[in-house]
KOLNUVO-947857 format. One record per residue (C-alpha): x, y, z. Coordinates in steps of 0.02 Angstrom, whole numbers, padded with zeros to 5 digits, always signed. Layout:
XYZ ...
END
This chain:
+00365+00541+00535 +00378+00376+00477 +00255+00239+00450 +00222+00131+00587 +00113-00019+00594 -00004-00038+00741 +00053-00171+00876 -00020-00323+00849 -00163-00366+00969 -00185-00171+00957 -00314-00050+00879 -00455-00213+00856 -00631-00113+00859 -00531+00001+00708 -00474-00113+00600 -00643-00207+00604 -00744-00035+00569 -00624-00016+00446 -00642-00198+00349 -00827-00153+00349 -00793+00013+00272 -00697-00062+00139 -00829-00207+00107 -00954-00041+00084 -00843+00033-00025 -00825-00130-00146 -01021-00150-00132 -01048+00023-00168 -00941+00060-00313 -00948-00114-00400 -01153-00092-00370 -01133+00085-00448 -01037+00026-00621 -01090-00126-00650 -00934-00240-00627 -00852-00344-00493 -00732-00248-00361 -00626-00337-00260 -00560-00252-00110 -00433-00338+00030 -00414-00240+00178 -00211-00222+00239 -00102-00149+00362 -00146-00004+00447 -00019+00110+00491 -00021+00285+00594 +00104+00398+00475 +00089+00580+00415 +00063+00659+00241 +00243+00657+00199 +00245+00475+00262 +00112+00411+00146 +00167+00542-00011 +00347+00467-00004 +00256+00308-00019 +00158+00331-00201 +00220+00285-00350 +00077+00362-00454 -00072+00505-00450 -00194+00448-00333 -00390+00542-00347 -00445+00589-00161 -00599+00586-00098 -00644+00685+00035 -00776+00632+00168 -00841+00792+00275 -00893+00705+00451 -01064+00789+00556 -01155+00776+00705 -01044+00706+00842 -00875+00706+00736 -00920+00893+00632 -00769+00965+00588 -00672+00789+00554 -00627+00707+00379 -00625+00533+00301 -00521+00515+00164 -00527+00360+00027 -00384+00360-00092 -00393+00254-00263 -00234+00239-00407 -00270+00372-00551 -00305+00222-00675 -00447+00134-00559 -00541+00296-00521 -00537+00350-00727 -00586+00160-00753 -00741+00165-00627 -00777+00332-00689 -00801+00289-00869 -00896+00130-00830 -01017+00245-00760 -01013+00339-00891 -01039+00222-00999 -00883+00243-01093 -00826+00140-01230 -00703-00009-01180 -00542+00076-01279 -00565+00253-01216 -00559+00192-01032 -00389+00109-01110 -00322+00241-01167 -00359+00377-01025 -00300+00223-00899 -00139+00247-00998 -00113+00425-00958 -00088+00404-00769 -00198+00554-00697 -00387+00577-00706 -00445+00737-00776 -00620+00831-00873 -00774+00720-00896 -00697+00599-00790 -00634+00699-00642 -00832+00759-00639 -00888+00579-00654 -00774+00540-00487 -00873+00657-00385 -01040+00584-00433 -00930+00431-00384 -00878+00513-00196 -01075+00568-00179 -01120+00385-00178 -00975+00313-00086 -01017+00430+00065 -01184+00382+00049 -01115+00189+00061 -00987+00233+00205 -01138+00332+00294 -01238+00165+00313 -01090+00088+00398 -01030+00219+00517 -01208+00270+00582 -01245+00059+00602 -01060+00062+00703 -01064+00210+00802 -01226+00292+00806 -01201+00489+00805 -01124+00507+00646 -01150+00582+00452 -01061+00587+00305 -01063+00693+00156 -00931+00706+00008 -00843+00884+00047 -00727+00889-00121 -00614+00783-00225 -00456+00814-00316 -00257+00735-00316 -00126+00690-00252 +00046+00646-00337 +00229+00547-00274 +00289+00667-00154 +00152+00809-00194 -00010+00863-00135 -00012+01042-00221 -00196+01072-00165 -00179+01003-00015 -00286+00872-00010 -00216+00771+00149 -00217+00818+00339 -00079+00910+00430 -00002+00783+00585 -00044+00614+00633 -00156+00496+00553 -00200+00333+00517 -00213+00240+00378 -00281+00058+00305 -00197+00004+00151 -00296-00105+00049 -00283-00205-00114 -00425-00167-00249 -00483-00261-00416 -00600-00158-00535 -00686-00301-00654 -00506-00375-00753 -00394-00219-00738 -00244-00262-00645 -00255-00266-00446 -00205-00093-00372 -00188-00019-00178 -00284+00118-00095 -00293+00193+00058 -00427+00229+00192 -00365+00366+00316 -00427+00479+00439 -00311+00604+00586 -00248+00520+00748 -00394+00566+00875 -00528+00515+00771 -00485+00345+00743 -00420+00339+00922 -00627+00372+00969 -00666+00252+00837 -00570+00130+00921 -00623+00161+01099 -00435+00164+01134 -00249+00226+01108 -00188+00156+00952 -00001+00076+01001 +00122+00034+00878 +00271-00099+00855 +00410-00005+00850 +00452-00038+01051 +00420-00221+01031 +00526-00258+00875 +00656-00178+00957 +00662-00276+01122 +00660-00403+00992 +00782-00379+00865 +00899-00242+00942 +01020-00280+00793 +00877-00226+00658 +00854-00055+00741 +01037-00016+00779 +01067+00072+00603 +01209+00160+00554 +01222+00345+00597 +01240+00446+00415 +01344+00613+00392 +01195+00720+00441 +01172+00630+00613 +01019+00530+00596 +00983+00349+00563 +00984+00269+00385 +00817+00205+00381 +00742+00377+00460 +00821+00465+00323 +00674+00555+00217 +00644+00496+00060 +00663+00639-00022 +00848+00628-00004 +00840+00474-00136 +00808+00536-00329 +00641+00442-00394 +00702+00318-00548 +00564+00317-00690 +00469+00159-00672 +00529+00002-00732 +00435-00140-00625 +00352-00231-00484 +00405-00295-00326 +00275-00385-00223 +00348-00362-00045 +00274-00515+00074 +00355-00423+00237 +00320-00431+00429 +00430-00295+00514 +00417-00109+00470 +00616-00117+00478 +00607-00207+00313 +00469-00093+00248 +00569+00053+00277 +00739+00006+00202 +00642-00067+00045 +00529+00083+00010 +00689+00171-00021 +00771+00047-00128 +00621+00023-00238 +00619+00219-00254 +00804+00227-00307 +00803+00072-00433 +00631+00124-00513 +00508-00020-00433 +00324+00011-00380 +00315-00067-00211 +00156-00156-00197 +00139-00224+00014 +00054-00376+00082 -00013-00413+00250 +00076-00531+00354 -00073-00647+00323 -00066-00665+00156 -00009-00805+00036 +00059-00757-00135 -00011-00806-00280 +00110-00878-00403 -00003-00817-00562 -00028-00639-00484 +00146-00611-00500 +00200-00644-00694 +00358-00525-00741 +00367-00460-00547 +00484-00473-00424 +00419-00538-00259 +00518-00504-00089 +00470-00649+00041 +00524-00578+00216 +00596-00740+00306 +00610-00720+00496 +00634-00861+00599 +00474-00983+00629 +00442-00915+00453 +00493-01075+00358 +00333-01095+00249 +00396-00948+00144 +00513-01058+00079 +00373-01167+00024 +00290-00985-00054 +00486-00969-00143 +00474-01129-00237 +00270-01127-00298 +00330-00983-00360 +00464-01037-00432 +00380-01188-00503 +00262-01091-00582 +00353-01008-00702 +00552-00924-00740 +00465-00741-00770 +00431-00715-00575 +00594-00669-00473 +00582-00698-00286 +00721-00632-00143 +00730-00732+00007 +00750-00601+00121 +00836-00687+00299 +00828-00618+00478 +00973-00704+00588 +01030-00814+00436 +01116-00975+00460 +01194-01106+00371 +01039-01220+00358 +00900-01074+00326 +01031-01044+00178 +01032-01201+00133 +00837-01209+00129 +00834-01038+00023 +00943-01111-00106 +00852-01267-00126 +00672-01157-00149 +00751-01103-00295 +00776-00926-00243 +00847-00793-00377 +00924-00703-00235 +00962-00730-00036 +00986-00586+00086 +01012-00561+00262 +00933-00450+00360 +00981-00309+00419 +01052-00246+00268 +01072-00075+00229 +00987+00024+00078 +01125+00011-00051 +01148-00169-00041 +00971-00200-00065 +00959-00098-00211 +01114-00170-00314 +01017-00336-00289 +00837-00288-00354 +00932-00175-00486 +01030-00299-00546 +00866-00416-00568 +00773-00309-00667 +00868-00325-00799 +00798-00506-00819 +00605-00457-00820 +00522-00398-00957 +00444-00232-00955 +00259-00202-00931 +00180-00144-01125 +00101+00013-01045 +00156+00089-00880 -00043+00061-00821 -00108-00100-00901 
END
């Protein structure tokens, strides 16, 4: 299945059980090493394993979360980017400033600091414990294991089988680069958590743009944005794009043209405000829907700020004065949406040729 972000109005008693999860989880860990963590809770989405592994674009390390007393049997799961979780584990570690550079650099967390992630998990369940019994009473938590998870693989099978639901978030460990996580658990459980049926958009956007939706039927018989990704071969790395998006229409047609062009798709809540310096040498993506005209005004601080940043104005419904308004924000590129896959991706492809590459795929 698909990703699918939760209605809006929807799921309210989760997502604030899960903001104060993710406050315990900065508190803990940044407590624990000795450095400021940052985290920004996101979208939260009910999707399956297949779902969020299409998603990655790098090794993730998984903790694992065993649930007792009223919820025994169930699981929470906290996933952090490979580089973050070898970063946190060799400040606790004590590891000298270059090593952590160089291990960051490899991508994957492995040996001393694999071990060092556990004693990491032990503590973070300790942290999430204090949160969950204050929320809901009946409840314990105790890390059950750790291990990976890779772009399109989960070899020891790390995530749940069927539904669940995840909250993406945006972390910052001390002055390494801002990265995402997730915070997931299955269907039913956050359903209790949330002392109600979790209900997503999907109906509602298309009541209300029928147009989006109504994608063209492919050769095997289903429609171009349910296609999986699989059926697109991943291009090696070769940059950012900072996608500033409100319908999960969008999401899903970019996810697969930042796959096929080689971009790491990094996604923003629909309440957040870029920040031009955040963005040096990235492309950013500012989904433009009508009553959306201050994303014009995002498009040109941008802009403003420096040449290195490319920005898309990506239009739903576009007329001759939104145009207008694009072109005058100093946009590198204007779209209208819906557009399908391939027409996306000769756009951002053709842009990267214009940004200059990152010095390590990690720093």
């Amino acid at each position: 299945m698909a990703g699918s972000t939760l209605k809006q109005g929807t799921g309210k008693e989760l997502r604030r059980l899960f903001a104060m999860l993710t406050s315990a989880i900065g508190e803990t860990l940044g407590s624990l090493v000795g450095r400021e963590l940052v985290i920004r809770p996101g979208e939260v989405e009910i999707l399956d394993s297949e779902a969020l592994l299409g998603t990655l674009q790098k090794t993730y390390a998984v903790a694992r979360g065993a649930l007792d007393k009223g919820f025994a049997g169930k699981t929470l799961y906290v996933l952090f980017e490979a580089p973050d979780a070898v970063a946190m584990a060799g400040m606790l570690m004590m590891t000298p400033e270059d090593v952590i550079q160089q291990r960051r650099a490899k991508g994957t967390i492995e040996g001393e600091d694999a071990e060092a992630f556990g004693e990491l998990g032990n503590v973070l369940c300790s942290g999430m414990g204090n949160v969950l019994r204050e929320a809901l009473g009946n409840i314990d938590i105790r890390l059950q294991d750790h291990g990976v998870v890779k772009p399109g693989l989960d070899k020891d099978g790390m995530l749940p089988a069927g539904a669940m639901v995840a909250l993406t978030f945006k972390m910052k460990v001390g002055d390494f680069p801002e990265a995402t996580g997730y915070l997931l658990t299955d269907l039913e459980t956050a359903e209790l958590w949330n002392k109600g049926t979790l209900e997503t958009g999907e109906a509602e956007a298309a009541d209300a743009a029928p147009a989006v939706n109504a994608a063209k039927p492919t050769a095997g018989g289903q429609r171009f944005d349910e296609e999986g990704l699989q059926d697109i071969p991943a291009a090696p790395i070769r940059g950012t794009l900072a996608a500033f998006i409100t319908s999960p229409d969008v999401f899903r047609v970019l996810r697969r043209s930042c796959r096929r062009v080689g971009l790491e798709l990094r996604r923003h809540g629909k309440g957040e405000i870029p920040n031009p310096a955040a963005h040096k040498n990235e492309i950013v993506l500012l989904d433009t829907p009508p009553g959306e005209d201050r994303r014009f005004d995002w498009c040109r601080r941008i802009k403003e700020f420096g040449a290195s940043t490319k920005v898309v104005l990506l239009l739903h419904h576009p007329s001759r004065t939104r145009v207008t308004q694009a072109f005058l924000s100093r946009a590198d590129a204007i779209l209208g949406f819906p557009c399908e896959e391939p027409q996306l991706s000769q756009k951002l492809d053709s842009m990267l040729g214009d940004i200059e590459p990152p010095a390590t795929p990690d720093s």
